[in-house]
MINUFI-819266 format. One record per residue (C-alpha): x, y, z; residue number from 1; residue in one letter. Coordinates in steps of 0.02 Angstrom, whole numbers, plus 32768, in hexadecimal, padded with zeros to 4 digits. Layout:
BEGIN
[[X Y Z] NUM a];
...
//
This chain:
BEGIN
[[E008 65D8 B1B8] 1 x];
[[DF94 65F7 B24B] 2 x];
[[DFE3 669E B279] 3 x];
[[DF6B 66A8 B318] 4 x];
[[DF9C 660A B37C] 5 x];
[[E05D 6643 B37F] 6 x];
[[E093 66EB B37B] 7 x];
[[E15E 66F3 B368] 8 x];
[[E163 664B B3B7] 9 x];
[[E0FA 6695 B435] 10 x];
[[E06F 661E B45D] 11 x];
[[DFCC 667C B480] 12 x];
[[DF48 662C B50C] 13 x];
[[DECB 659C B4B4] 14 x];
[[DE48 6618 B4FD] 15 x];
[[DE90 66BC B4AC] 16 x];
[[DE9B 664E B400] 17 x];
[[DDEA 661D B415] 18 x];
[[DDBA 66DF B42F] 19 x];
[[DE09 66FD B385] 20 x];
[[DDC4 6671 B32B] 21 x];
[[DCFF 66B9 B36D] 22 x];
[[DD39 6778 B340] 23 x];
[[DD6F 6733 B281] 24 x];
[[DCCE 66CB B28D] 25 x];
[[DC4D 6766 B2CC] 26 x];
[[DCA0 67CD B233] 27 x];
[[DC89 6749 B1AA] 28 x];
[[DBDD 674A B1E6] 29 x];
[[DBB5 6801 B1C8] 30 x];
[[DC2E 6811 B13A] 31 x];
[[DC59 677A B0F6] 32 x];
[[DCEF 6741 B09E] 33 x];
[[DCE1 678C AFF5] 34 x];
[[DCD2 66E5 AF97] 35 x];
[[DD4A 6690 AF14] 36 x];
[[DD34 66FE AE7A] 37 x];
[[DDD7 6763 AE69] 38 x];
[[DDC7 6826 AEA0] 39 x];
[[DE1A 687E AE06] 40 x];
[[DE69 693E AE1A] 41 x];
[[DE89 69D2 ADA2] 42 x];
[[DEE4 6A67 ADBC] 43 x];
[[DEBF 6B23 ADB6] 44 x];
[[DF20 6BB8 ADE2] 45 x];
[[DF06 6BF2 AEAB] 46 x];
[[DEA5 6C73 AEC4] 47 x];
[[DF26 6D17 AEED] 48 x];
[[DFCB 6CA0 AF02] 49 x];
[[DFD1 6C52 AE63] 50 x];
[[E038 6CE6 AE0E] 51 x];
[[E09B 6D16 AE9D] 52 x];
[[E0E0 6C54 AED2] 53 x];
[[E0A3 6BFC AE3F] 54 x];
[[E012 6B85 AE87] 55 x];
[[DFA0 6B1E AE4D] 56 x];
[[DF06 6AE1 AEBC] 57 x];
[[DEE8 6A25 AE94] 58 x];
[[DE0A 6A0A AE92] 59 x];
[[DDAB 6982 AE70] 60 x];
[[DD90 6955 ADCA] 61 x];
[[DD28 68DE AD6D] 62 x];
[[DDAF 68A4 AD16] 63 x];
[[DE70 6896 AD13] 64 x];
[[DEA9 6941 ACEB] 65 x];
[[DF45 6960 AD55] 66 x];
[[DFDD 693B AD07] 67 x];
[[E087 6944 AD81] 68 x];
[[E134 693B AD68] 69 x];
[[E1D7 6932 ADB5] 70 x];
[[E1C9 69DF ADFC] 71 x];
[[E126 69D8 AE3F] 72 x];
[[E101 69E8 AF08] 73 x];
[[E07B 69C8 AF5B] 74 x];
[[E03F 6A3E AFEE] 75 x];
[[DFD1 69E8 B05B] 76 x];
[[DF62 6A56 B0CC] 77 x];
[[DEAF 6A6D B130] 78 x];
[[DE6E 6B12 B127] 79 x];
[[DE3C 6B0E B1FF] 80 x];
[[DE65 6BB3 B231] 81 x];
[[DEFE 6C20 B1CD] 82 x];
[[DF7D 6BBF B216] 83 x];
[[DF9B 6B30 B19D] 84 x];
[[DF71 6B9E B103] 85 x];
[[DFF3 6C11 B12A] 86 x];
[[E072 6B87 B150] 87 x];
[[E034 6B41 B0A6] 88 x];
[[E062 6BE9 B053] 89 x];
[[E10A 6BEB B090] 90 x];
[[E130 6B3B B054] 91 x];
[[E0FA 6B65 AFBA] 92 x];
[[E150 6C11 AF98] 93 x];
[[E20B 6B96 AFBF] 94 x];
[[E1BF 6B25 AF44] 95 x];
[[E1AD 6B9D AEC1] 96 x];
[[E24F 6BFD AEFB] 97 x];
[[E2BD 6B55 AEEE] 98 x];
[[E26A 6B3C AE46] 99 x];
[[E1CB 6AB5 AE5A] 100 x];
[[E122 6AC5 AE51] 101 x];
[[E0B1 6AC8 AECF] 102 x];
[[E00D 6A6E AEE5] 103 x];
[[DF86 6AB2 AF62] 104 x];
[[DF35 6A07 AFA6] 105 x];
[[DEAE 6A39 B032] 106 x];
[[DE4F 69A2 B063] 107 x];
[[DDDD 6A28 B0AD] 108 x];
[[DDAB 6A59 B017] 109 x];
[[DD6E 69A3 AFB2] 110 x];
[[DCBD 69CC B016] 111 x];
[[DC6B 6929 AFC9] 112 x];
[[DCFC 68BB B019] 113 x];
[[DD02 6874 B0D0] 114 x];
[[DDAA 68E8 B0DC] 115 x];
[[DD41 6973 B0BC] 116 x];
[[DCB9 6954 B118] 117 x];
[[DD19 6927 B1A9] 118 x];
[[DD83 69B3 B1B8] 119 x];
[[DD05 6A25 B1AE] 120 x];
[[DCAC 69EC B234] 121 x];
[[DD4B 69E4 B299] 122 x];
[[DD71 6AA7 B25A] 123 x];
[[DCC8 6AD5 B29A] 124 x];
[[DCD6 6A93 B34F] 125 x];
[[DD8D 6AD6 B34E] 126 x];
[[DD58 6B72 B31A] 127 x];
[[DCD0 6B65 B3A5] 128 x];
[[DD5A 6B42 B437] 129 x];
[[DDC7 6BDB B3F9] 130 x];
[[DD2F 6C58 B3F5] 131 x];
[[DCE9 6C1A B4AE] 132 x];
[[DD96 6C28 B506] 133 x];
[[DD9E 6CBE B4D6] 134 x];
[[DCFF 6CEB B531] 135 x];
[[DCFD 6C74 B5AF] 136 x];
[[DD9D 6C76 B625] 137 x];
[[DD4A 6BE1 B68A] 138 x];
[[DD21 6B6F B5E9] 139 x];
[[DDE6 6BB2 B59C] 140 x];
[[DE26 6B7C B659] 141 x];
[[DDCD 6ACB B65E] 142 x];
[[DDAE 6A98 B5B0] 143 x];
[[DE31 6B09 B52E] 144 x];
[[DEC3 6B0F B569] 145 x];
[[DEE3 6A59 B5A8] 146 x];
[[DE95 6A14 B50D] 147 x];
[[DF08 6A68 B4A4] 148 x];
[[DFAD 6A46 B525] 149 x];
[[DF98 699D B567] 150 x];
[[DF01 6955 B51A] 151 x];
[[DF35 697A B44F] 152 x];
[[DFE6 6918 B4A5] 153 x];
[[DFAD 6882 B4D7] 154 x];
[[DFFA 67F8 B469] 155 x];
[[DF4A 67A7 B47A] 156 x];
[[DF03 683B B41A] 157 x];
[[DF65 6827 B382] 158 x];
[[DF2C 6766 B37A] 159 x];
[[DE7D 67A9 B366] 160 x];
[[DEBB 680F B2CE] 161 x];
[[DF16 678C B26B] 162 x];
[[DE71 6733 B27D] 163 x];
[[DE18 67D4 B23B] 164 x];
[[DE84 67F1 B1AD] 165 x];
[[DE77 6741 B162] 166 x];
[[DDD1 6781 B11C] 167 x];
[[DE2C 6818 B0D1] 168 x];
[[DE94 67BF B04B] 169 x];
[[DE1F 67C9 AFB9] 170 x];
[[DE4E 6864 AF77] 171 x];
[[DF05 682F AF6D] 172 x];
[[DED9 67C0 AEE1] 173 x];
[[DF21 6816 AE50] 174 x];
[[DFC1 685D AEA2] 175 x];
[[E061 67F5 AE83] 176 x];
[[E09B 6784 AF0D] 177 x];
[[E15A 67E5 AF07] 178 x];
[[E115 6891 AEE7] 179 x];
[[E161 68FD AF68] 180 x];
[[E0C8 6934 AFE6] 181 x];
[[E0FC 69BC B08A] 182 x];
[[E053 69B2 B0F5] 183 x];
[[E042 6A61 B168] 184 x];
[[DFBF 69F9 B1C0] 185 x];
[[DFDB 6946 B209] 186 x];
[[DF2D 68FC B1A3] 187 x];
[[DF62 6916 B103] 188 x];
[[E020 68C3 B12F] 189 x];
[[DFC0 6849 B191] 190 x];
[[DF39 682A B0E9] 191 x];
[[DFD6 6837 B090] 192 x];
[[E021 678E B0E4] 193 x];
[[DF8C 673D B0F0] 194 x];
[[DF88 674A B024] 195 x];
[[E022 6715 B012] 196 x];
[[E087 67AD AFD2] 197 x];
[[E145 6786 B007] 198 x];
[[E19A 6848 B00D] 199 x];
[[E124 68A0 B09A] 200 x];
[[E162 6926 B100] 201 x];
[[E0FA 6954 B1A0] 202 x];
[[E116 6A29 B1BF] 203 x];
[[E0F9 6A1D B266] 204 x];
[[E0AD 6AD1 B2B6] 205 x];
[[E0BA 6B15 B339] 206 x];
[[E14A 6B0B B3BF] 207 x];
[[E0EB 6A87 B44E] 208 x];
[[E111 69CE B428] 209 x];
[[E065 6967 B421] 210 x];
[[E045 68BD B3E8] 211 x];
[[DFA8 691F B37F] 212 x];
[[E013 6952 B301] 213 x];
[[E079 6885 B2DF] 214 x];
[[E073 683A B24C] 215 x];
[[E0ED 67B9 B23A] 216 x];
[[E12E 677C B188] 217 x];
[[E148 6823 B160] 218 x];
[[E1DB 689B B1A9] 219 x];
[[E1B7 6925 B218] 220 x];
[[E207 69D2 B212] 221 x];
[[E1F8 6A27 B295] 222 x];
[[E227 6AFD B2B9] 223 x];
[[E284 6AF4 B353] 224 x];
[[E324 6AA8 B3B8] 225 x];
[[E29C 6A79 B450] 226 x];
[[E20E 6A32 B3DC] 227 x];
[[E29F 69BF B38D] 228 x];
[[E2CB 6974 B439] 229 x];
[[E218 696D B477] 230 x];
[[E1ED 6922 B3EC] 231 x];
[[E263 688E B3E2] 232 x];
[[E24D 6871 B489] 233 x];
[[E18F 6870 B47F] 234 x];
[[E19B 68DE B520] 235 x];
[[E0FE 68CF B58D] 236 x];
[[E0A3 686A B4FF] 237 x];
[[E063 67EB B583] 238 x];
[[E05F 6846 B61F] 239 x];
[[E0F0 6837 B68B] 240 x];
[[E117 678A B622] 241 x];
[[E1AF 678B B5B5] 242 x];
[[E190 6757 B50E] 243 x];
[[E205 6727 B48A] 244 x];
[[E240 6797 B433] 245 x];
[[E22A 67DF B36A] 246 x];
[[E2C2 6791 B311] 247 x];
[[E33C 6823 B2CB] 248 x];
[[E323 680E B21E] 249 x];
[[E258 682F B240] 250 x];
[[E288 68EF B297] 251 x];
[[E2C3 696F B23D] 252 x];
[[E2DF 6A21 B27F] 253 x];
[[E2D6 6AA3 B1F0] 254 x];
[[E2C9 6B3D B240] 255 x];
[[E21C 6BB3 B21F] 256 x];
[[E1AD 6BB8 B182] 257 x];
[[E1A8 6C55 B134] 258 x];
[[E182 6C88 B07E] 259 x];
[[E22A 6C9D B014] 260 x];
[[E1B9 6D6B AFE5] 261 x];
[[E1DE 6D8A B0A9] 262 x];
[[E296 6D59 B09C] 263 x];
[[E2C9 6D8C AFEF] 264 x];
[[E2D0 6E4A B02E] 265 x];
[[E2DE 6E30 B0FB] 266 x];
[[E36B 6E90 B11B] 267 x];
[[E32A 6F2C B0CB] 268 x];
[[E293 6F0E B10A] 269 x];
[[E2CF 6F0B B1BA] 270 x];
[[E32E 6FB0 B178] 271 x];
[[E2B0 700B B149] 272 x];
[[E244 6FE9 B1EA] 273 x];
[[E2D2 701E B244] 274 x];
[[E2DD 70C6 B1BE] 275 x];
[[E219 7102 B1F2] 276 x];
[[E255 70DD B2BE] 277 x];
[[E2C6 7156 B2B5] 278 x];
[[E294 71D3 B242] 279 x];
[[E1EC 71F8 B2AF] 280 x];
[[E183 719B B232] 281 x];
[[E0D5 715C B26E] 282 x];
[[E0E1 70B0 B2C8] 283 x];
[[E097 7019 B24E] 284 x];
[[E036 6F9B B2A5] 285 x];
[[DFFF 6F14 B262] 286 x];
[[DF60 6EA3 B2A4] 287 x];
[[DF26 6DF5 B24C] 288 x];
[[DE8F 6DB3 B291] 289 x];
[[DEA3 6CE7 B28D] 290 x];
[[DE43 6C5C B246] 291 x];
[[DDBA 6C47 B2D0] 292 x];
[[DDA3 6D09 B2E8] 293 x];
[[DDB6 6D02 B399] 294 x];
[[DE0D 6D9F B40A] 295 x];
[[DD93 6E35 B3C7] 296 x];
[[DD6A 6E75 B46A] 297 x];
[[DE48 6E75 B484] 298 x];
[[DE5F 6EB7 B3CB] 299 x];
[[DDD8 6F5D B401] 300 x];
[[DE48 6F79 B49E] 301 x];
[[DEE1 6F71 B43B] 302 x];
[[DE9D 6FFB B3BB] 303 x];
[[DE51 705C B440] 304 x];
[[DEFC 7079 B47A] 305 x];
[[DF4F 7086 B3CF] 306 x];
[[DEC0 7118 B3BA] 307 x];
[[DF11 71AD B402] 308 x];
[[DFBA 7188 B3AF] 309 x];
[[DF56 715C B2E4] 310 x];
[[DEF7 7223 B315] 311 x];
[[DFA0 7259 B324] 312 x];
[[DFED 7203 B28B] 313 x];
[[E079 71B8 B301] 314 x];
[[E02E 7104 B2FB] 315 x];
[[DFDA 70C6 B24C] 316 x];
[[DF5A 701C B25E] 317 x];
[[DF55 6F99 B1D9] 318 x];
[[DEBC 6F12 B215] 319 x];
[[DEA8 6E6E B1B7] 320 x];
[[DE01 6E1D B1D6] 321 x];
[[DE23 6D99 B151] 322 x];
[[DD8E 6D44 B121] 323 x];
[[DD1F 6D7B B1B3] 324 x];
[[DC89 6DE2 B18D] 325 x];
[[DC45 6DED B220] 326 x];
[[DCF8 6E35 B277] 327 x];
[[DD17 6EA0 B1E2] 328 x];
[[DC59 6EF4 B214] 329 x];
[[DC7E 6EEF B2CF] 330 x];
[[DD22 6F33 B2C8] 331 x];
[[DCE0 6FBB B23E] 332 x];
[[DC5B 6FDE B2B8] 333 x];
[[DCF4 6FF4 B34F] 334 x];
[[DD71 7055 B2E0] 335 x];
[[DCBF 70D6 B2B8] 336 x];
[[DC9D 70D9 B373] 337 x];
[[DD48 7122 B399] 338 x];
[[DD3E 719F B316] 339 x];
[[DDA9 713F B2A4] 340 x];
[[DD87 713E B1ED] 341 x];
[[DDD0 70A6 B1A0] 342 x];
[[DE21 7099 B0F1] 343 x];
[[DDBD 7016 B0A6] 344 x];
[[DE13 6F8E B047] 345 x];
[[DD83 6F11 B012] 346 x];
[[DD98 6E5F AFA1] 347 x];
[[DE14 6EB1 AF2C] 348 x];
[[DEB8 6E58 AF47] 349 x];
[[DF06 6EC3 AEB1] 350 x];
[[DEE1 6F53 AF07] 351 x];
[[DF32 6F21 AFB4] 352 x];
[[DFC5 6EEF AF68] 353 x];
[[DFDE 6F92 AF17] 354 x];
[[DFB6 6FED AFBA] 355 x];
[[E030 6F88 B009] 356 x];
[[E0C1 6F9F AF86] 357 x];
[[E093 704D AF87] 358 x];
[[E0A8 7047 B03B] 359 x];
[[E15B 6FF4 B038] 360 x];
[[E1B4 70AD B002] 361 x];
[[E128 7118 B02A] 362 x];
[[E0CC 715E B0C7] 363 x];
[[E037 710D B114] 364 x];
[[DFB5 7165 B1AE] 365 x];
[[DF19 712F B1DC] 366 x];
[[DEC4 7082 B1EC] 367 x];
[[DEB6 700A B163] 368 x];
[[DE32 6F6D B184] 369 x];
[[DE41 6EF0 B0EB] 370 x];
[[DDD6 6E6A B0C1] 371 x];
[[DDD0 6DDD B04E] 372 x];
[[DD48 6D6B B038] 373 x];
[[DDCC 6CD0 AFED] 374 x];
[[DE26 6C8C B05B] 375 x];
[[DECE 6C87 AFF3] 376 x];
[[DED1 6D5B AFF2] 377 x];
[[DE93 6D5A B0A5] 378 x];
[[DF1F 6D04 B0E0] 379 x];
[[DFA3 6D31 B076] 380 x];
[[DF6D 6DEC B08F] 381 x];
[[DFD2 6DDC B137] 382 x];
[[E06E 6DBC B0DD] 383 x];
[[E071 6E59 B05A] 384 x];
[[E03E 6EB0 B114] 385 x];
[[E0C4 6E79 B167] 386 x];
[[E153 6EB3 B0FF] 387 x];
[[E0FA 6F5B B103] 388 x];
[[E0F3 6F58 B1C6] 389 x];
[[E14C 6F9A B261] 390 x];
[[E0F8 6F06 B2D8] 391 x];
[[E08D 6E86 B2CE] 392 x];
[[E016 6E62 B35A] 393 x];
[[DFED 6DC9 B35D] 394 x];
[[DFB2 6D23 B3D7] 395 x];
[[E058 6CAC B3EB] 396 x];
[[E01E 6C28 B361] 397 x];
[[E06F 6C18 B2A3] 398 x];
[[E08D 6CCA B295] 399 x];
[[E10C 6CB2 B32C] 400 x];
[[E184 6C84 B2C2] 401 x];
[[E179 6D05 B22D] 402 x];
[[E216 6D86 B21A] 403 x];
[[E1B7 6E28 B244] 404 x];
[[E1B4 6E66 B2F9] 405 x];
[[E13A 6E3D B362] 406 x];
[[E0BA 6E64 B411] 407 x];
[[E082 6DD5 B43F] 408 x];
[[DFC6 6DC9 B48F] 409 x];
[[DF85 6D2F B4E6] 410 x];
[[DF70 6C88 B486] 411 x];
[[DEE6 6C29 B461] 412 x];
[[DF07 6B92 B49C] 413 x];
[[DF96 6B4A B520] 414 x];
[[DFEE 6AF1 B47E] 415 x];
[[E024 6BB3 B450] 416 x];
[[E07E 6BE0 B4DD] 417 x];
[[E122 6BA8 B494] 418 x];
[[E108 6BFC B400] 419 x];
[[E129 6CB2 B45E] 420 x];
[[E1B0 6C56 B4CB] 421 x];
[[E209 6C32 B41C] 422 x];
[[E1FD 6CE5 B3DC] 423 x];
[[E22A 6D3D B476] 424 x];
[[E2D1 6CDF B493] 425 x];
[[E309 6CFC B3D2] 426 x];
[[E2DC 6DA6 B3F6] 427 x];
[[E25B 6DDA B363] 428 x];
[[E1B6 6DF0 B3D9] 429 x];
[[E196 6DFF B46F] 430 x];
[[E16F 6D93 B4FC] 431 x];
[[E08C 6D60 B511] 432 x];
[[E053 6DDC B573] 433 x];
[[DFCA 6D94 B5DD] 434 x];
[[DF3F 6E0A B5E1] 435 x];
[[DEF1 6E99 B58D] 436 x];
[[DF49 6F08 B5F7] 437 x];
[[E007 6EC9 B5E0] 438 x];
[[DFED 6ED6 B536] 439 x];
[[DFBC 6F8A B53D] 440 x];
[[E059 6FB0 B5B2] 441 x];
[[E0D5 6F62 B51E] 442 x];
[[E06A 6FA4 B48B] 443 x];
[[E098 705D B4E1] 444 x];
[[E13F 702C B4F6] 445 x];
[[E16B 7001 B444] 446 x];
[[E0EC 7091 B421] 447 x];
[[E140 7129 B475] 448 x];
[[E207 70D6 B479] 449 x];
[[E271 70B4 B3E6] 450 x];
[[E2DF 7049 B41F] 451 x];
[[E27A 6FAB B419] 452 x];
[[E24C 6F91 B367] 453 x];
[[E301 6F97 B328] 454 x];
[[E33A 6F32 B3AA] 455 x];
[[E2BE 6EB2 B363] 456 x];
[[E2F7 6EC9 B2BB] 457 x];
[[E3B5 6EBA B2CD] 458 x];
[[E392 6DFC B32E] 459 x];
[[E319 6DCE B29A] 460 x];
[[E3B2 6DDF B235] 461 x];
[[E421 6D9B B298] 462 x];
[[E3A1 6CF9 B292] 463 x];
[[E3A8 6D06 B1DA] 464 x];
[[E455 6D0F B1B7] 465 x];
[[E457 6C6B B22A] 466 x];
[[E3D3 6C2B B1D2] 467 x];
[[E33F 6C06 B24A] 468 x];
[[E2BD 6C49 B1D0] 469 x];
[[E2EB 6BC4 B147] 470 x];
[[E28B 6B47 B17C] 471 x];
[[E20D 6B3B B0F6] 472 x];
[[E28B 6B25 B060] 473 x];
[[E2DC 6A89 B0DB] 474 x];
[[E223 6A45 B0DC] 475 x];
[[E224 6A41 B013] 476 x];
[[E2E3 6A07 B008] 477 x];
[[E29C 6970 B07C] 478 x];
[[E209 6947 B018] 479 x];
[[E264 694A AF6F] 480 x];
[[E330 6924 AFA0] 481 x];
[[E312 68C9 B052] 482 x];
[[E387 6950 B09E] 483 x];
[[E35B 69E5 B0DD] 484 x];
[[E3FA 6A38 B0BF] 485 x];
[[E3DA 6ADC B075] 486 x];
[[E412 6B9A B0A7] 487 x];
[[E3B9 6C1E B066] 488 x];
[[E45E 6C6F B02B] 489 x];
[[E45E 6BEC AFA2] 490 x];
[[E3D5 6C50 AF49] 491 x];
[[E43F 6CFF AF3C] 492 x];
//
């Protein structure tokens, strides 16, 4: 099926088809198609995850040497910024929780395929846009922020990707055609089609419907009440146009993805948050740099007005650089020049786990910076944070929809936007504040009030008793049952 000429009976322009065809054509070019021979996979544990959620990270092999069964899953990803790994993470800690095992599939990382070689170009110039509009306000104005509102939602863009992701279908060759497969990026549930595999699940991010992130043939779960009808309806998909809309049974709402770690405990999580509020503890805050490593010149305003508060050991930093060396030295280089000194937590992931389960019942002052030089601790170093955490500060994209409050600082990118919107009406962050200097007003509102934080915390259980934050084990239940129905009570 030529899923480029018609999307959801949607009939896109001969001359948008014929853009598509030339895109596929100029990457077959520089890539090619990865010829006939089969591409064969073996598994290994995943680096830092693979004890805690049980995965295994599928690589290329010369040779078959994968063997699945009826309780393997199959998380499809792109490492192109955090965002999709962290998604990934969460689908795979309800996989393990509901008892299957998960298998990390980045077609990022099969560097001698077109997939690979492809996204990483695509990761680079991404990576590019988020870094300039950060420090450019006329190129985020003209360029950034209607690319990634209106121009990722064109219905027109999507028919360039199916093209695209025809040449990504190689490295599906030993997979079973029924295995279940939950993509947190639309390529690999797009490549997923295109090979043939009949149990895909697209985990749509995000909260701002786009025809980017369409991959028909498989069903699409979405985290919010709005993104369901926006979705169906294809709103805005083709200009002021109506389109046709998604048939029901290719929707799904689910509610957010978050790791089963972050909701095993929530409640006395949110408790004990509330517990150092009150008792005159110092104020945990919590800042992840993303994927691109944009907002560094925001992040040193931020801690230069955390400062006063971390000298008086009412306010206590933890800063995750990731995989960024060059932040982790420029912010080192900050934190020094404000007469901070930095606990140092450096490539040991054993060691920042135990600082942050020591951290859980005990007492914490100062700033912490942690780095990781693999991705999987980099990201997932966020998560141990966050259950250790007053607030997270953090730009309105996946992280939006994680159970830990939140100050919200400007996106990256118009397709964000909602993201903050989402969080501020559930009540677990705040609203985007929309310059450097709002953000310092709320950050010294939550700083110096205590009413704020547990205010935060009672709605995040409220949500979870109502099960908004479930929406990753509905994503599995879909991929393996066809029904997302699932409550996270079921697990007590």
């Amino acid at each position: 099926m030529d899923r480029s000429r018609f999307i959801f009976e949607n009939e896109i322009s001969p001359a948008a088809y014929r853009r598509a065809v030339r895109t596929k054509a100029k990457h077959l070019r520089k890539y090619g198609d990865g010829g006939d021979a089969p591409y064969h996979l073996r598994a290994v544990p995943a680096p830092a995850i693979a004890d805690a959620l049980g995965v295994r990270q599928l690589l290329h092999s010369d040779t078959p040497a994968c063997p699945f069964n009826e309780k393997s899953v199959i998380i499809g990803n792109i490492r192109m910024g955090f965002g999709h790994y962290r998604i990934s993470m969460a689908l795979a800690s309800a996989a393990h929780a509901l008892g299957y095992q998960p298998d990390w599939f980045d077609l990022h990382s099969f560097s001698d395929a077109p997939c690979g070689k492809i996204i990483r170009e695509q990761n680079r110039l991404y990576s590019l846009g988020s870094r300039l509009s950060q420090s450019s306000r006329l190129f985020n104005k003209l360029v950034w922020e209607p690319l990634n509102s209106e121009g990722f939602r064109r219905l027109t863009y999507n028919a360039a990707d199916q093209k695209t992701a025809e040449l990504m279908t190689n490295v599906f060759s030993d997979l079973p055609r029924d295995i279940p497969f939950i993509a947190a990026h639309v390529w690999p549930a797009q490549a997923a089609v295109h090979a043939g595999l009949t149990h895909v699940v697209n985990a749509i991010p995000d909260n701002w419907p786009m025809a980017l992130h369409l991959s028909e043939g498989a069903i699409h779960a979405v985290q919010t009440p709005s993104a369901y009808l926006g979705y169906r309806a294809l709103r805005g998909m083709n200009g002021k146009q109506q389109l046709k809309p998604m048939p029901k049974e290719a929707v799904v709402y689910t509610g957010h993805y978050v790791d089963h770690e972050l909701l095993r405990d929530l409640e006395a999580d949110c408790d004990a948050r509330t517990a150092r509020v009150t008792s005159g503890a110092p104020k945990r805050w919590l800042m992840s740099v993303g994927g691109a490593g944009a907002q560094q010149a925001l992040f040193r305003s931020v801690i230069e007005r955390l400062a006063p508060d971390v000298r008086k050991e009412k306010a206590a930093l933890f800063l995750n650089v990731g995989d960024h060396g060059d932040v982790r030295d420029a912010m080192l280089r900050a934190l020094r020049g404000m007469g901070l000194s930095p606990v140092l937590h450096y490539d040991d992931f054993a060691e920042t786990t135990a600082f942050c389960n020591a951290a859980y019942s005990g007492g914490v002052t100062g700033v912490h910076l942690f780095y990781h030089s693999d991705i999987f601790a980099a990201v997932y170093s966020t998560n141990l944070l966050m259950r250790v955490s007053d607030v997270l500060i953090t730009k309105p994209s996946e992280l939006s929809f994680y159970p830990v409050p939140k100050l919200m600082i400007p996106r990256v990118g118009g397709h964000e936007a909602w993201g903050a919107i989402r969080s501020a009406e559930v009540g677990d962050g705040t609203y985007e504040c929309s310059s450097p200097a709002e953000v310092g007003a709320v950050l010294r509102m939550m700083q110096q009030n205590d009413d704020i934080i547990p205010q935060m915390c009672e709605h995040i259980k409220t949500a979870h008793r109502a099960g908004i934050y479930d929406g990753a084990y509905r994503a599995v239940q879909l991929a393996v049952t066809g029904s997302p129905a699932f409550s996270h009570k079921d697990l007590r």
